[in-house]
Backbone as numpy.savetxt, mean C-alpha at the origin, in Angstrom:
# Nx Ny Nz CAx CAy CAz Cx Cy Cz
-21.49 -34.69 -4.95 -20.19 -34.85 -5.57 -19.76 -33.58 -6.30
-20.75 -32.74 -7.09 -20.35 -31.79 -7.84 -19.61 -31.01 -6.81
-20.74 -30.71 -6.04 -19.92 -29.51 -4.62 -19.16 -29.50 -4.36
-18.27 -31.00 -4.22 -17.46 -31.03 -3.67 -16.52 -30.72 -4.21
-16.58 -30.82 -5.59 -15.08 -30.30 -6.62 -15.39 -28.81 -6.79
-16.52 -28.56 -6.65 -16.26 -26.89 -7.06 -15.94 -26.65 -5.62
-16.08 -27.08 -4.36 -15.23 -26.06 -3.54 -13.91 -26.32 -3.16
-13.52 -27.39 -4.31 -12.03 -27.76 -4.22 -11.39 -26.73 -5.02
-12.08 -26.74 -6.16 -11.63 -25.36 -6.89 -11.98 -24.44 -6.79
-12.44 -24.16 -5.93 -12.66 -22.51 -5.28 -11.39 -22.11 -4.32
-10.73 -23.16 -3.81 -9.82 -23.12 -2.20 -8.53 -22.45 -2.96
-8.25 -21.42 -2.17 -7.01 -20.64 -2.76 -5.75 -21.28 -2.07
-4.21 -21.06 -2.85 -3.18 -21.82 -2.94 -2.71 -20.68 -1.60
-1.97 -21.46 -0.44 -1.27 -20.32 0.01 -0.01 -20.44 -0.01
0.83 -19.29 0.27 2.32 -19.67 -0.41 3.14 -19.26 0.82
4.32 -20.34 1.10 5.04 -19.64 2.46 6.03 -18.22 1.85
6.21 -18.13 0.18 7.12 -17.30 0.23 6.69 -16.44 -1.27
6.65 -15.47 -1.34 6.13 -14.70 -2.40 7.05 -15.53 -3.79
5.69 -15.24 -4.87 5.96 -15.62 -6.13 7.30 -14.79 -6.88
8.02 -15.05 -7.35 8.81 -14.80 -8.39 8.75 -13.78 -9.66
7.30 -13.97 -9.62 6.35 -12.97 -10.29 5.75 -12.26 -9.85
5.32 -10.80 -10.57 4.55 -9.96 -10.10 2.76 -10.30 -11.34
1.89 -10.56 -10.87 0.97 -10.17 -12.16 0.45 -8.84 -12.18
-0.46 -8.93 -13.44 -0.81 -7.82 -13.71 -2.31 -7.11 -12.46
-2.45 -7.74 -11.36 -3.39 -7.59 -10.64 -2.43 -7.07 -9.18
-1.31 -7.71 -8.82 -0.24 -7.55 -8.15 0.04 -5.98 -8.21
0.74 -5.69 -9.55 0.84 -4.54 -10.55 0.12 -3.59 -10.09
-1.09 -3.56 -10.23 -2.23 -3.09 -10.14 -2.53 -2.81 -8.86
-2.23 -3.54 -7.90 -2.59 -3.36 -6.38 -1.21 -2.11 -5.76
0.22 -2.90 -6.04 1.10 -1.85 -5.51 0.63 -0.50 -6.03
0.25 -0.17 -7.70 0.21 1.31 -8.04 -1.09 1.85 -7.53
-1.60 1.37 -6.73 -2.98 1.79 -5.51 -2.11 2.16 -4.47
-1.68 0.91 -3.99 -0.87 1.53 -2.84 -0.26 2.56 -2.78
0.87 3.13 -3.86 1.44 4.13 -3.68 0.84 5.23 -4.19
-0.25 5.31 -4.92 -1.31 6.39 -5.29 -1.81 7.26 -3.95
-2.02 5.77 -3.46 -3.26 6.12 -1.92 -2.34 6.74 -1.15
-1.03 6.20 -0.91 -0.04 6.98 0.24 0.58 8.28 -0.14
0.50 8.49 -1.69 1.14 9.81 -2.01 -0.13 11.04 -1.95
-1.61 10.59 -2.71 -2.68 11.50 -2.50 -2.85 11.62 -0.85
-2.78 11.03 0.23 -2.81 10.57 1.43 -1.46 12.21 2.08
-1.15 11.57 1.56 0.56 12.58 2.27 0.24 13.90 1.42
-0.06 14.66 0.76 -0.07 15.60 -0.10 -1.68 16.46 0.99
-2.36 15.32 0.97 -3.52 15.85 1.55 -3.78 16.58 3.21
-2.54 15.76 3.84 -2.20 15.71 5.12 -1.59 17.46 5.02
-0.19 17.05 4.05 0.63 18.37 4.22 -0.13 19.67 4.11
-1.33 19.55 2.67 -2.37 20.98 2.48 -3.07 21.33 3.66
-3.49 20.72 4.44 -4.39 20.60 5.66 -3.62 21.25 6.69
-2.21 20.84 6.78 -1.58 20.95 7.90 -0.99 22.80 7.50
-0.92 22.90 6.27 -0.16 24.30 5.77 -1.40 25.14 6.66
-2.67 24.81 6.35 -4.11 25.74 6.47 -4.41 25.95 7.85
-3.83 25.32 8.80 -4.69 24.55 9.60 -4.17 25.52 10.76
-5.13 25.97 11.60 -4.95 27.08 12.84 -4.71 26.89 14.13
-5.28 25.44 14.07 -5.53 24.88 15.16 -3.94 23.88 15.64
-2.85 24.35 16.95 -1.73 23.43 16.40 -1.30 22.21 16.94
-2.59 21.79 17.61 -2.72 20.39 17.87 -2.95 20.21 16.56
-4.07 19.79 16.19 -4.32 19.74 14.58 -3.64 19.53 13.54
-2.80 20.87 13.79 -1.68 20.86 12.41 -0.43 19.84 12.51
-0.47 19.64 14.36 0.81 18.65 14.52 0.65 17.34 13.97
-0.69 17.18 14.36 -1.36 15.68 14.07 -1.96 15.86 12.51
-1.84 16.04 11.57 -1.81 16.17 10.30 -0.45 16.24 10.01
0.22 16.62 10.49 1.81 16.94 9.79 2.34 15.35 10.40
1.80 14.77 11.36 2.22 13.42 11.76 1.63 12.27 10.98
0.70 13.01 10.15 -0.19 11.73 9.67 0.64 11.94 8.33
0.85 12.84 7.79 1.31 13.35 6.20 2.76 12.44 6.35
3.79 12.35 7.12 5.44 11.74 7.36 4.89 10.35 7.66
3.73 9.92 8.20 3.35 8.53 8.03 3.44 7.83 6.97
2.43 8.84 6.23 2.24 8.08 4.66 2.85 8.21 3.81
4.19 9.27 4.00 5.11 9.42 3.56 6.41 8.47 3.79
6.45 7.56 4.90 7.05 7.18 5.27 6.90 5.23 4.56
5.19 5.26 4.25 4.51 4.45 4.12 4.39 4.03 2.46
5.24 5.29 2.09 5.46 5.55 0.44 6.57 5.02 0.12
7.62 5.28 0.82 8.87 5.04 0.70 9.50 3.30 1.09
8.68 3.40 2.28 9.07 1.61 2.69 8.74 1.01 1.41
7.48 1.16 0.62 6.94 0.06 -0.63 8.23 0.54 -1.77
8.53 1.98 -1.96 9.66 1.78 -3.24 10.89 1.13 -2.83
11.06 1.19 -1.32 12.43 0.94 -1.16 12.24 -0.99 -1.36
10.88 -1.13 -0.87 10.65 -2.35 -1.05 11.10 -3.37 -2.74
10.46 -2.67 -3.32 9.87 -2.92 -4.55 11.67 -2.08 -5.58
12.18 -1.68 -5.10 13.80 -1.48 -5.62 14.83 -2.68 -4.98
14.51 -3.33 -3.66 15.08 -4.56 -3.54 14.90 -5.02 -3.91
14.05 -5.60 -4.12 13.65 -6.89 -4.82 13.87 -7.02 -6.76
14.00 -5.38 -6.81 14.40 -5.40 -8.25 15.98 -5.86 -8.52
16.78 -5.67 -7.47 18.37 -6.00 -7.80 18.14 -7.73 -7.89
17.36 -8.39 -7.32 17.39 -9.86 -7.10 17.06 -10.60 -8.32
């Protein structure tokens, strides 16, 4: 019997439509995200400035406008949802 309620309360809620709220773990996850895609894109571009090789540099300069691209979808994201 115990088991059975603790893995009732273990079972996570799923939601068809995002919360209303952001928490502070939410919070916490987007400013990763856009950390990771801006150190990500910065790292691409230094590589690609250095880089001799121009396959290489193309495909670094393609990966850098990725995550650059990958930066921008989340603010543009995260600025809609702010007018609402």
């Amino acid at each position: 019997m115990q088991s059975q309620s603790f893995s009732q309360q273990n079972q996570q809620m799923t939601y068809t439509e995002p919360p209303n709220v952001i928490t502070t773990k939410d919070l916490s996850y987007i400013d990763d995200m856009l950390a990771w895609n801006l150190l990500a894109m910065k790292k691409a571009h230094f590589v690609a400035e250095h880089c001799q090789n121009p396959a290489l540099k193309t495909a670094f300069e393609a990966c850098g406008q990725m995550h650059q691209r990958h930066y921008q979808k989340i603010l543009n994201h995260l600025n809609s949802t702010q007018s609402h």
